[in-house]
Biopython code that builds the backbone (N, CA, C, O; Angstrom):
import numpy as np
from Bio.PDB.StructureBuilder import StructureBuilder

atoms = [
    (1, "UNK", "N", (83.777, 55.223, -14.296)),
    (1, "UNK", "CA", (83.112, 54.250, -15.149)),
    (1, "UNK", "C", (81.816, 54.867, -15.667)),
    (1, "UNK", "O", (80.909, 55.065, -14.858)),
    (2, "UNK", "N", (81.674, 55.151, -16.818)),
    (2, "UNK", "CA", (80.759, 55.306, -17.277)),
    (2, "UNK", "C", (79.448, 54.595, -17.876)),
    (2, "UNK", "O", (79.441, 54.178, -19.034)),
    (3, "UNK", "N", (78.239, 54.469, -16.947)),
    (3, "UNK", "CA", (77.593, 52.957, -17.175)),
    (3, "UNK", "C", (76.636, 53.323, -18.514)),
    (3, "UNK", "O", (76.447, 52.288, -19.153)),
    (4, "UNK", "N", (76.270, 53.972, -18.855)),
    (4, "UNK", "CA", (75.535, 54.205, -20.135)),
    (4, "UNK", "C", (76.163, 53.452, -21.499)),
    (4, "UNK", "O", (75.731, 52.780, -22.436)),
    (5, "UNK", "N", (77.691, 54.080, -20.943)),
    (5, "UNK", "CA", (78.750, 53.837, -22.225)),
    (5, "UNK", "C", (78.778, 51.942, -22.128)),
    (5, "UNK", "O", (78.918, 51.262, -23.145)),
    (6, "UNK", "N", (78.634, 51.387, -20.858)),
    (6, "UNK", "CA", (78.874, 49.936, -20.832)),
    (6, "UNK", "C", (77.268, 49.136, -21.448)),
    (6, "UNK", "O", (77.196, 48.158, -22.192)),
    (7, "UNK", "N", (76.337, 49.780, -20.963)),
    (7, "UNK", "CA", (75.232, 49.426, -21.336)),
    (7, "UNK", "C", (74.670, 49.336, -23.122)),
    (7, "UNK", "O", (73.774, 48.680, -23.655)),
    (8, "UNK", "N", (75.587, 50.237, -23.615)),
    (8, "UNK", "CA", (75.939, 50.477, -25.072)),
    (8, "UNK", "C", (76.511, 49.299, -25.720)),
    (8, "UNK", "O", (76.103, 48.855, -26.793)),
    (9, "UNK", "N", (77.655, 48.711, -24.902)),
    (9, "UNK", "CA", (78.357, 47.666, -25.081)),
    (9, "UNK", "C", (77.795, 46.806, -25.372)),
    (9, "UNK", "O", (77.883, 46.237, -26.460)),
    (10, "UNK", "N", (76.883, 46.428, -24.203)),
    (10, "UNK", "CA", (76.378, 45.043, -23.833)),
    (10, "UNK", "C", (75.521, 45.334, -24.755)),
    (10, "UNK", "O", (75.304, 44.369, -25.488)),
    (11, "UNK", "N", (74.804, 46.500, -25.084)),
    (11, "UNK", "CA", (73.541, 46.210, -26.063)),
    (11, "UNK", "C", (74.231, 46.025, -27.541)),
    (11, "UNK", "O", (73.694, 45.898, -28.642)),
    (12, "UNK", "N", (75.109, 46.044, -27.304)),
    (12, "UNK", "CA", (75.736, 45.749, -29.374)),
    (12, "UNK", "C", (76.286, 44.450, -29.372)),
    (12, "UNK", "O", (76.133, 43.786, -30.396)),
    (13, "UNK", "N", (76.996, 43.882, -28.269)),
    (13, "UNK", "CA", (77.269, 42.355, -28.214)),
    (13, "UNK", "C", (75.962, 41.641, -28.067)),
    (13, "UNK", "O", (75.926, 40.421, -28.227)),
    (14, "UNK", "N", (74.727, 42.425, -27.728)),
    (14, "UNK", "CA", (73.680, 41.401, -27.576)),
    (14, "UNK", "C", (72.906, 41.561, -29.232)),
    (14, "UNK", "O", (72.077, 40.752, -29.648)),
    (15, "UNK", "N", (73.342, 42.651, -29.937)),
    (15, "UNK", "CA", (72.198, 42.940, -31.008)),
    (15, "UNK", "C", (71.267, 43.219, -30.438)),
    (15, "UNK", "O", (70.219, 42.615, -30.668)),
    (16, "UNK", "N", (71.338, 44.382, -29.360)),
    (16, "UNK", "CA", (70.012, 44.110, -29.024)),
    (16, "UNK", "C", (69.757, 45.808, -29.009)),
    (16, "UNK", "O", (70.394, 46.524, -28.236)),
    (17, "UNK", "N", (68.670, 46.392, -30.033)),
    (17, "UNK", "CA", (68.093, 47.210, -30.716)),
    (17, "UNK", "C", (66.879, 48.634, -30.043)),
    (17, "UNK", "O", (66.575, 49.738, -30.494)),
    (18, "UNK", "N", (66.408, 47.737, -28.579)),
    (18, "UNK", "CA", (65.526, 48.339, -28.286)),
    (18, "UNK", "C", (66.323, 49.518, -27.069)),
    (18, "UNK", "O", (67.211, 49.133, -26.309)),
    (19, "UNK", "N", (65.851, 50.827, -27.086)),
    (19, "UNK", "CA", (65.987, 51.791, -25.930)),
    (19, "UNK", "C", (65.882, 50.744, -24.583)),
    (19, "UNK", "O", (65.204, 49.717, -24.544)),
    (20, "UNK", "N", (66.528, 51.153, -23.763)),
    (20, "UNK", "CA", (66.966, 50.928, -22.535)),
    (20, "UNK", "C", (67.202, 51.748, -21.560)),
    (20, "UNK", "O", (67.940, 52.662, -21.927)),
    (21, "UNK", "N", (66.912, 51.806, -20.551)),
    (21, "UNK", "CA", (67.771, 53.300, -19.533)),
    (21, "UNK", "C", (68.071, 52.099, -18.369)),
    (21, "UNK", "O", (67.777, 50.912, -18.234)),
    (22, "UNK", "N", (68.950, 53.283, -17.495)),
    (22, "UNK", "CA", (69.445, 52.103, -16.603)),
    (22, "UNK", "C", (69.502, 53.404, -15.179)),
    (22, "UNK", "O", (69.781, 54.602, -15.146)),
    (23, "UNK", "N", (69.264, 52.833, -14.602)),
    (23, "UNK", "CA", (68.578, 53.579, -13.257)),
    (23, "UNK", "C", (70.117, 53.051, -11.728)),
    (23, "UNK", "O", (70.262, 51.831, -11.650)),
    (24, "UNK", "N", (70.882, 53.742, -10.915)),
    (24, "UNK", "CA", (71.177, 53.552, -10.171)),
    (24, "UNK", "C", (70.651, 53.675, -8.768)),
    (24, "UNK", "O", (70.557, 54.734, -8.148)),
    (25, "UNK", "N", (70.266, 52.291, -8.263)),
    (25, "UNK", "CA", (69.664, 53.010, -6.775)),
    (25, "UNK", "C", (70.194, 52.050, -5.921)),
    (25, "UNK", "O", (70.884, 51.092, -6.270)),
    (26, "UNK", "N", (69.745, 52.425, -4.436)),
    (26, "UNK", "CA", (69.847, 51.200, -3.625)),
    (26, "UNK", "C", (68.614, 50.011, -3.256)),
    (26, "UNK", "O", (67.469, 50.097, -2.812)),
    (27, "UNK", "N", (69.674, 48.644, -3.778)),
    (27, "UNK", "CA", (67.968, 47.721, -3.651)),
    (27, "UNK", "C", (68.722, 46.414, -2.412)),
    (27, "UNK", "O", (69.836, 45.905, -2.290)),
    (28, "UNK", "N", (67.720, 46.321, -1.858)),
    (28, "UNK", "CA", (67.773, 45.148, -0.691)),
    (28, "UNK", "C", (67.430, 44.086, -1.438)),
    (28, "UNK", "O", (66.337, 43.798, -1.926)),
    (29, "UNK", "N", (68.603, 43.455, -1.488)),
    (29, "UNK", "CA", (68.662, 41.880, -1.700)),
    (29, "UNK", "C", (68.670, 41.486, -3.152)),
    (29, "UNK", "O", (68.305, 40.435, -3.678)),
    (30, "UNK", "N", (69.208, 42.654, -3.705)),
    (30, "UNK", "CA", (69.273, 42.119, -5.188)),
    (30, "UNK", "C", (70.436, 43.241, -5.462)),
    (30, "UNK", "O", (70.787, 44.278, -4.899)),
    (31, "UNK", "N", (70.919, 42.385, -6.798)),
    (31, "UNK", "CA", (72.298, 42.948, -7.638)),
    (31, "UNK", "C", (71.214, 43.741, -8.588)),
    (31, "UNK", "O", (71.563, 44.917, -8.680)),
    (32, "UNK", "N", (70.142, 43.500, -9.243)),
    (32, "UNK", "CA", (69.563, 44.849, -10.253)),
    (32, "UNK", "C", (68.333, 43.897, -10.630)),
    (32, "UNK", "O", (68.084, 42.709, -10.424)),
    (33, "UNK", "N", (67.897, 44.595, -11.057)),
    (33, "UNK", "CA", (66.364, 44.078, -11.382)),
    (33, "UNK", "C", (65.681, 45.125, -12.549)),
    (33, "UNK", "O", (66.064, 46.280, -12.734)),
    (34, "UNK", "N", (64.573, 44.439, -13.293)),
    (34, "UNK", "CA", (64.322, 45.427, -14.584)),
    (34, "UNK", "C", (63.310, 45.179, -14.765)),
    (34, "UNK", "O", (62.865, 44.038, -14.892)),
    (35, "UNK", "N", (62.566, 46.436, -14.832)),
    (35, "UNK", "CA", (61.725, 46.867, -15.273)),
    (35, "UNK", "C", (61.151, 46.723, -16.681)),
    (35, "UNK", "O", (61.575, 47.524, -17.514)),
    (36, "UNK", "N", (60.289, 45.861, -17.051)),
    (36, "UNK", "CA", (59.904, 45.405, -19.018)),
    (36, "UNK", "C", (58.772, 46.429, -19.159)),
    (36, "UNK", "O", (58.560, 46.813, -20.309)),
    (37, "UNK", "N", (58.059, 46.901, -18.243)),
    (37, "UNK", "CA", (57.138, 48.446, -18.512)),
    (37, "UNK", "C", (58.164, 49.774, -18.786)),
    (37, "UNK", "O", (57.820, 50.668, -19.559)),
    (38, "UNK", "N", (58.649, 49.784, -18.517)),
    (38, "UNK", "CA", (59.459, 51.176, -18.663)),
    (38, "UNK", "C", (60.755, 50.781, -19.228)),
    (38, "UNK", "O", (61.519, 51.746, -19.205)),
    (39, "UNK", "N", (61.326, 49.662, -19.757)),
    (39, "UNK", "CA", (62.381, 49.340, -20.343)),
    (39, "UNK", "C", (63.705, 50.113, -19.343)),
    (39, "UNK", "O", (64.646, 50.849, -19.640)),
    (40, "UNK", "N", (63.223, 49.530, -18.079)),
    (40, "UNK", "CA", (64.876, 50.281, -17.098)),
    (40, "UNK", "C", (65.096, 49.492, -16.315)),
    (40, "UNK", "O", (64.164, 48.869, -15.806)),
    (41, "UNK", "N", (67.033, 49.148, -15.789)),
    (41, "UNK", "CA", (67.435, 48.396, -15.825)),
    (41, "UNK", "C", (67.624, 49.135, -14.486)),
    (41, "UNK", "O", (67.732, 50.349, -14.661)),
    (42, "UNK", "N", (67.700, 48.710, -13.076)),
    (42, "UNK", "CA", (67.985, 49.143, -11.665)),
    (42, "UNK", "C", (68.809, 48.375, -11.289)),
    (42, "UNK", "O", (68.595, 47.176, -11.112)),
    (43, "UNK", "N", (70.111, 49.072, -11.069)),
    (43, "UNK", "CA", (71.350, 48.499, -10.813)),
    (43, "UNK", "C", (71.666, 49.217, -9.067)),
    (43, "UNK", "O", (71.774, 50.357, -8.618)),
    (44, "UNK", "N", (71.719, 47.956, -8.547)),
    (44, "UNK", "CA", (72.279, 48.263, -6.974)),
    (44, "UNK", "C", (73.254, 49.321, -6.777)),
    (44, "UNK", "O", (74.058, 49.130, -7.690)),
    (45, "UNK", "N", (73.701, 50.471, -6.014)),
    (45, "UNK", "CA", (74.744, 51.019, -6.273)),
    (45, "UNK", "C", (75.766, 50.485, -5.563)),
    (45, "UNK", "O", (76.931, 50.824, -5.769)),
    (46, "UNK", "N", (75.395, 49.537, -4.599)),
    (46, "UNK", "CA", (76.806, 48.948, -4.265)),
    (46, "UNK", "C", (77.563, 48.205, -5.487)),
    (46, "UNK", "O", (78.650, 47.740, -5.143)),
    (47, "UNK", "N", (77.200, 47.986, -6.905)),
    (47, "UNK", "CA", (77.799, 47.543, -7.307)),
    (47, "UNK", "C", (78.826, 48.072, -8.131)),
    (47, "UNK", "O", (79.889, 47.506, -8.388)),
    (48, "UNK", "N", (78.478, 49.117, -8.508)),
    (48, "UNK", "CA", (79.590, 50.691, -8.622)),
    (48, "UNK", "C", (80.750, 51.044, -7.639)),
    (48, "UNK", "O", (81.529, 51.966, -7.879)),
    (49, "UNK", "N", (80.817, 50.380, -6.682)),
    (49, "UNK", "CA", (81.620, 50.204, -5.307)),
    (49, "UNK", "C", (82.366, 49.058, -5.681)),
    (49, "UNK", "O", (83.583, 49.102, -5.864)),
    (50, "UNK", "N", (81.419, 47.646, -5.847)),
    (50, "UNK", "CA", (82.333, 46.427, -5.455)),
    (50, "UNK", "C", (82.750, 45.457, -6.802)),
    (50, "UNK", "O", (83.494, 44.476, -6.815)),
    (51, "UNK", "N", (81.937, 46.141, -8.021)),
    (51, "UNK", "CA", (82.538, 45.038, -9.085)),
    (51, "UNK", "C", (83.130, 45.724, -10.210)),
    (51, "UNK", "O", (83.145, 46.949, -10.325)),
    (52, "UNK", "N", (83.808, 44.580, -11.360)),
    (52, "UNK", "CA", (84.786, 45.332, -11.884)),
    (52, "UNK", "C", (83.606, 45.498, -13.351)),
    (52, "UNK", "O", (82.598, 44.804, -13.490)),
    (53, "UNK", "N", (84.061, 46.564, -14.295)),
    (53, "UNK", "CA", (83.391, 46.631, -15.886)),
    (53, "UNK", "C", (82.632, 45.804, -16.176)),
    (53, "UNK", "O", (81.434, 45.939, -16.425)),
    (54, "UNK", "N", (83.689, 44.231, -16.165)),
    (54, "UNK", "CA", (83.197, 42.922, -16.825)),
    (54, "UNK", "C", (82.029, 42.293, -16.071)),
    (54, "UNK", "O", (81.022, 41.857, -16.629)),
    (55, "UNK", "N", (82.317, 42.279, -14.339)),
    (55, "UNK", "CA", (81.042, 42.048, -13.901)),
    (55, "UNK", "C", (79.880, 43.043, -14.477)),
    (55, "UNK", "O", (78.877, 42.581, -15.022)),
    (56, "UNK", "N", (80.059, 44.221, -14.338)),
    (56, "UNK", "CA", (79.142, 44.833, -14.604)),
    (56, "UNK", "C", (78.053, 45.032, -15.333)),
    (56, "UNK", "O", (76.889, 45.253, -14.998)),
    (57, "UNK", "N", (78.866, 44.870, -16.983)),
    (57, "UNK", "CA", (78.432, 44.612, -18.317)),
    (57, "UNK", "C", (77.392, 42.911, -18.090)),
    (57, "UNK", "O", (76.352, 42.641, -18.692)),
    (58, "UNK", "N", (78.224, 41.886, -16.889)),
    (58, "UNK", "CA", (77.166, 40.909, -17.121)),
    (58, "UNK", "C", (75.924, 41.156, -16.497)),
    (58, "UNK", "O", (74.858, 40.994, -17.092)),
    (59, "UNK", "N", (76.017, 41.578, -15.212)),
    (59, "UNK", "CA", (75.121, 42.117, -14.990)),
    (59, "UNK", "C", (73.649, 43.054, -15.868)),
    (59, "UNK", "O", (72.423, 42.954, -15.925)),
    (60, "UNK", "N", (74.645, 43.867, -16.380)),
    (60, "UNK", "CA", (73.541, 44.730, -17.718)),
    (60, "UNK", "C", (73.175, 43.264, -18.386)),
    (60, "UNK", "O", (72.249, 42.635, -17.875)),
    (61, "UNK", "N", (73.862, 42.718, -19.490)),
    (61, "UNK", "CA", (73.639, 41.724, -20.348)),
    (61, "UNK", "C", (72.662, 40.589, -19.637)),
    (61, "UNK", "O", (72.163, 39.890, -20.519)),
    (62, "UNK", "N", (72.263, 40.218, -18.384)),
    (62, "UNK", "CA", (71.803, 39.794, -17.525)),
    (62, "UNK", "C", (69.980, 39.927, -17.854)),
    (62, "UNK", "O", (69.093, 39.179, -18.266)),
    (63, "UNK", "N", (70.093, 41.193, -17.437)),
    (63, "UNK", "CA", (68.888, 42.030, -17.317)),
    (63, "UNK", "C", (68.145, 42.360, -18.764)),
    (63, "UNK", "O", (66.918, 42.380, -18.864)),
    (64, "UNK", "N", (69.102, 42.633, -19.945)),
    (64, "UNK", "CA", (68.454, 42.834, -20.634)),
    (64, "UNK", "C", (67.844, 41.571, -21.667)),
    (64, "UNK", "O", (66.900, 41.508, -22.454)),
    (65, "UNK", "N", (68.991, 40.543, -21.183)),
    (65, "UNK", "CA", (68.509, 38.852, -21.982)),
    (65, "UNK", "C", (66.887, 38.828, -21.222)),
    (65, "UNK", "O", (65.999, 38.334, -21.916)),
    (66, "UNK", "N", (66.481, 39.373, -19.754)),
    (66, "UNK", "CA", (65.108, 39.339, -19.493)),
    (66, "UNK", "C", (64.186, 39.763, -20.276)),
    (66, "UNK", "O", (63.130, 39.211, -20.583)),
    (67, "UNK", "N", (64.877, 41.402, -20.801)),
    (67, "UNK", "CA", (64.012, 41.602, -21.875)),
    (67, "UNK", "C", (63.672, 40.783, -22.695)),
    (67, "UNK", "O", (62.569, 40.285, -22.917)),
    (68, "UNK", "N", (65.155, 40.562, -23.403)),
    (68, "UNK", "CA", (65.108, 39.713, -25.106)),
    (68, "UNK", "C", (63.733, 38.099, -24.271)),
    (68, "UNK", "O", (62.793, 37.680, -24.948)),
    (69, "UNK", "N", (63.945, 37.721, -23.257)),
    (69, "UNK", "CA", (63.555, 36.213, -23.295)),
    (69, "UNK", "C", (62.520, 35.790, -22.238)),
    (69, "UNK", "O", (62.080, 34.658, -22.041)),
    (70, "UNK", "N", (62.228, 36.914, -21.610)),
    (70, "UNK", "CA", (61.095, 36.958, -20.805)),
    (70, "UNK", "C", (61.701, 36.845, -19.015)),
    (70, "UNK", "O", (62.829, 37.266, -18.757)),
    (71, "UNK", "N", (61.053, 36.406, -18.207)),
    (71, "UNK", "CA", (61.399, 36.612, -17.026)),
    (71, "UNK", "C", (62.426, 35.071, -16.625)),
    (71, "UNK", "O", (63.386, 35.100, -15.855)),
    (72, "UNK", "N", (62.008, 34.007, -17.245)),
    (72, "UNK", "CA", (62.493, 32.692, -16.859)),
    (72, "UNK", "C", (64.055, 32.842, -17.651)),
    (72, "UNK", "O", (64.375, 33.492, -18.646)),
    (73, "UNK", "N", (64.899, 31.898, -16.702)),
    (73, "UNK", "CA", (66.302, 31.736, -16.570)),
    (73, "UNK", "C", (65.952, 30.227, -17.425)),
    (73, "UNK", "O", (65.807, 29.205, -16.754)),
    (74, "UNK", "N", (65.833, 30.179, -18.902)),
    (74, "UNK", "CA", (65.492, 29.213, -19.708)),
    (74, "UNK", "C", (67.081, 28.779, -20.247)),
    (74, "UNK", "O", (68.150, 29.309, -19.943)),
    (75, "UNK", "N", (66.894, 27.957, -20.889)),
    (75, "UNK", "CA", (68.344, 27.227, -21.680)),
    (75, "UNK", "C", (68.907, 28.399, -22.531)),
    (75, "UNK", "O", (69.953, 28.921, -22.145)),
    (76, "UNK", "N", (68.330, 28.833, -23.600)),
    (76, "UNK", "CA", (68.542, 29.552, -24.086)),
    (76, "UNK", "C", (69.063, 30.546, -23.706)),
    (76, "UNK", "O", (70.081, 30.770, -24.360)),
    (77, "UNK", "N", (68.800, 31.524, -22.694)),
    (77, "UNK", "CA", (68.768, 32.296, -22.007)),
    (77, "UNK", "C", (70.396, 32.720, -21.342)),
    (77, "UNK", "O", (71.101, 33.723, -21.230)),
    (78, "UNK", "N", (70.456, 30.894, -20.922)),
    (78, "UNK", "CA", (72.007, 31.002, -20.153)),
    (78, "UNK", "C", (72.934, 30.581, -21.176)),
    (78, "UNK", "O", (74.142, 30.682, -20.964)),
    (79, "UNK", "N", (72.516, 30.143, -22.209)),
    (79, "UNK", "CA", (73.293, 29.720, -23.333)),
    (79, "UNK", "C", (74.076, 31.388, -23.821)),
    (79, "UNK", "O", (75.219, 31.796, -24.026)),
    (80, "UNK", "N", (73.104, 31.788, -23.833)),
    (80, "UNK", "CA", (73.383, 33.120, -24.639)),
    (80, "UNK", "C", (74.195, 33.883, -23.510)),
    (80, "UNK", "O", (75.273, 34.242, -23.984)),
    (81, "UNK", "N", (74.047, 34.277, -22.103)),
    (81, "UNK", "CA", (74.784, 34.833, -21.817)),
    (81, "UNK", "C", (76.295, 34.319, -21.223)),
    (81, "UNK", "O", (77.275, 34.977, -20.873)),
    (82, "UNK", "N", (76.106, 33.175, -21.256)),
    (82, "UNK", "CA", (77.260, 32.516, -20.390)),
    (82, "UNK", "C", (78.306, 32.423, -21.986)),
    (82, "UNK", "O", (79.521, 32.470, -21.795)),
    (83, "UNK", "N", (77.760, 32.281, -23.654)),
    (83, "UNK", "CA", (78.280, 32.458, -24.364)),
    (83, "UNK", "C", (79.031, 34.002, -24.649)),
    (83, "UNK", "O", (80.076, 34.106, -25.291)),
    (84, "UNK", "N", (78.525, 34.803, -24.235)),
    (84, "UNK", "CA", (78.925, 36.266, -24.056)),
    (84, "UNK", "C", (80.632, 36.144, -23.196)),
    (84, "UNK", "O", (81.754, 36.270, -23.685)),
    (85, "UNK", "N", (80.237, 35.876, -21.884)),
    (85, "UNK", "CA", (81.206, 35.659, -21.004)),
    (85, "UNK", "C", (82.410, 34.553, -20.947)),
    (85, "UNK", "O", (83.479, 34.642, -20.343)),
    (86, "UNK", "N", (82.026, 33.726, -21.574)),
    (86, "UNK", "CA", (82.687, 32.115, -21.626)),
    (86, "UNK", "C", (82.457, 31.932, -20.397)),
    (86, "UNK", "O", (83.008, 30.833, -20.335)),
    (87, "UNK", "N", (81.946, 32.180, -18.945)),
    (87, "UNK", "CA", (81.562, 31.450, -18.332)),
    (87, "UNK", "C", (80.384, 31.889, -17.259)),
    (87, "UNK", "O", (80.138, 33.072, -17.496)),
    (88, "UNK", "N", (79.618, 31.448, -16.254)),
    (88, "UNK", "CA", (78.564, 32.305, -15.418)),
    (88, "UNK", "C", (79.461, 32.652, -14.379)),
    (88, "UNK", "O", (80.246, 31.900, -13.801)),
    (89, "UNK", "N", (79.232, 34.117, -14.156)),
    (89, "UNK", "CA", (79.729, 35.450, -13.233)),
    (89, "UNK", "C", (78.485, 35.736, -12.038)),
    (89, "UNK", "O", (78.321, 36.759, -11.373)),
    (90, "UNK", "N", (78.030, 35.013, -12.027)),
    (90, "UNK", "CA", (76.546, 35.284, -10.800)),
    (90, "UNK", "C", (77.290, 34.695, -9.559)),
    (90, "UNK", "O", (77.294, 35.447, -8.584)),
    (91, "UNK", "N", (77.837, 33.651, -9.429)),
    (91, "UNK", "CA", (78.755, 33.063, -8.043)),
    (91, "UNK", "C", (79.434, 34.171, -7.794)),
    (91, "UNK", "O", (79.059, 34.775, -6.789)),
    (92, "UNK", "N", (80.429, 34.689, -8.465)),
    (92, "UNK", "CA", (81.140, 35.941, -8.208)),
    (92, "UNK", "C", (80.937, 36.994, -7.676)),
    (92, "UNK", "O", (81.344, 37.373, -6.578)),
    (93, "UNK", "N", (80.103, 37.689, -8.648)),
    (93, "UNK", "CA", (79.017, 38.739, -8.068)),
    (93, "UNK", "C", (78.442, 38.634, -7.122)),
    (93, "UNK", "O", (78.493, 39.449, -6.201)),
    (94, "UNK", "N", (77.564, 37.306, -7.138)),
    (94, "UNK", "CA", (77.040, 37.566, -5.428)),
    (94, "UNK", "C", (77.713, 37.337, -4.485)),
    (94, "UNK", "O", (77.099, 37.721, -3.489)),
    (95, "UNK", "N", (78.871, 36.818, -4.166)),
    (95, "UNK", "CA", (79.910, 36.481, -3.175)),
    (95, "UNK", "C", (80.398, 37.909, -2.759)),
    (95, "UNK", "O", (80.587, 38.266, -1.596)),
    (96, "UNK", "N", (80.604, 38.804, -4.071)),
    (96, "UNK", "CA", (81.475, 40.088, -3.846)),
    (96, "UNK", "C", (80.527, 40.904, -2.846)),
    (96, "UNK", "O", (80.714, 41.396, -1.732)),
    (97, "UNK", "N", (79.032, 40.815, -4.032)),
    (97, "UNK", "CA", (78.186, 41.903, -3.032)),
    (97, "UNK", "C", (77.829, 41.089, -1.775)),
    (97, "UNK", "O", (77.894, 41.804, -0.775)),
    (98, "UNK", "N", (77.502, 39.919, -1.532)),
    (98, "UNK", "CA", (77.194, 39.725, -0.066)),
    (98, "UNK", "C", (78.751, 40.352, 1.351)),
    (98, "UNK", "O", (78.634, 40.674, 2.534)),
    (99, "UNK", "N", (79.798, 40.286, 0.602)),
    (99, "UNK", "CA", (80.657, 40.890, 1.283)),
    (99, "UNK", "C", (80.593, 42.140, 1.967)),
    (99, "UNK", "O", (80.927, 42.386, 3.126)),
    (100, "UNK", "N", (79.905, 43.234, 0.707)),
    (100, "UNK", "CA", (79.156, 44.470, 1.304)),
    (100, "UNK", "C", (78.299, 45.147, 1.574)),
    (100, "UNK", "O", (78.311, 46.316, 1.960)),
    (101, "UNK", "N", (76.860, 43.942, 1.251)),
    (101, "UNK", "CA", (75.719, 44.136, 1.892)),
    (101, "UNK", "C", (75.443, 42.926, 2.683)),
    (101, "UNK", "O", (75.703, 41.774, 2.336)),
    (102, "UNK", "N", (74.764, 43.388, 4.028)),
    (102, "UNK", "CA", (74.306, 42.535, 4.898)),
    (102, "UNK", "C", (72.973, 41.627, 4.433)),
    (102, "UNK", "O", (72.297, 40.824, 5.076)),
    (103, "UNK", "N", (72.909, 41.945, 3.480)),
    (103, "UNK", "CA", (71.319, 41.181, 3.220)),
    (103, "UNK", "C", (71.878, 40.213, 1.588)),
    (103, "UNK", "O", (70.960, 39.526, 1.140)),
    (104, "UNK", "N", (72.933, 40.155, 0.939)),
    (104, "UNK", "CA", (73.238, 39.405, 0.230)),
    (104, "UNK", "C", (72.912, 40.229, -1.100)),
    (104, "UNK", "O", (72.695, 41.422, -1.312)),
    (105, "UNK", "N", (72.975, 38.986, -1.979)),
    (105, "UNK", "CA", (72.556, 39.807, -3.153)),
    (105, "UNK", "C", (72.143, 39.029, -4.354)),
    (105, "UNK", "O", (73.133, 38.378, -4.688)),
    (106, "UNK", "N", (71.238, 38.809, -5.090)),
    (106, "UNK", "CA", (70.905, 38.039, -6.032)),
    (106, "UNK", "C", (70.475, 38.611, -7.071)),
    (106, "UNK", "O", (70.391, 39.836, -6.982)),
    (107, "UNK", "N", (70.061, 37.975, -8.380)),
    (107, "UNK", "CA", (69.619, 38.844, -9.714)),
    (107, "UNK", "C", (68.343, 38.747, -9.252)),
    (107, "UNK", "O", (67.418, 39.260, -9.881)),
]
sb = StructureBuilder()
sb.init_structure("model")
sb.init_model(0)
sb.init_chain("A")
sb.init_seg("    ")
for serial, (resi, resn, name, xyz) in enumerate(atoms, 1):
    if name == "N":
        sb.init_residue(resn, " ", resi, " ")
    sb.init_atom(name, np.array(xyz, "f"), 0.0, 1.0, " ", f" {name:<3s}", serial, name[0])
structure = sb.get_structure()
């Protein structure tokens, strides 16, 4: 899986224009988290292990609607990505990764 190439994705279904990098590491207690100083997106690597493309891409699309909309999980916000997906993938995701991390996993 090539995540650059998915992050490409998500940034053309989002229109969304600005540089991005996306960083793989290991993080306690979160599925990825992003950075709005350095425009980088830190993706858990268990999730390269436990989810499929589509999670993945929501995940990216996730992180970077933070960019587009600031830090708050506003109407808008879930409008737009749950419109991406037709539905919210965060129950999923975190169910999968709490399966293979002991400490759970949240955005």
């Amino acid at each position: 899986m090539k995540l650059k190439q998915l992050l490409r994705e998500v940034s053309e279904m989002l229109n969304f224009r600005r540089d991005v990098k996306v960083r793989v590491k290991p993080l306690k207690g979160k599925v990825a988290s992003i950075s709005h100083r350095s425009r980088t997106i830190y993706l858990n690597k268990k999730c390269l292990q436990v989810l499929t493309e589509e999670k993945i891409k929501f995940v990216l699309a996730h992180e970077l609607l933070h960019l587009k909309h600031g830090k708050f999980h506003t109407l808008r916000f879930e409008k737009e990505l749950i419109g991406l997906f037709g539905r919210d993938l965060t129950p999923l995701i975190n169910r999968k990764m709490s399966r293979k991390t002991p400490e759970g996993g949240n955005f």
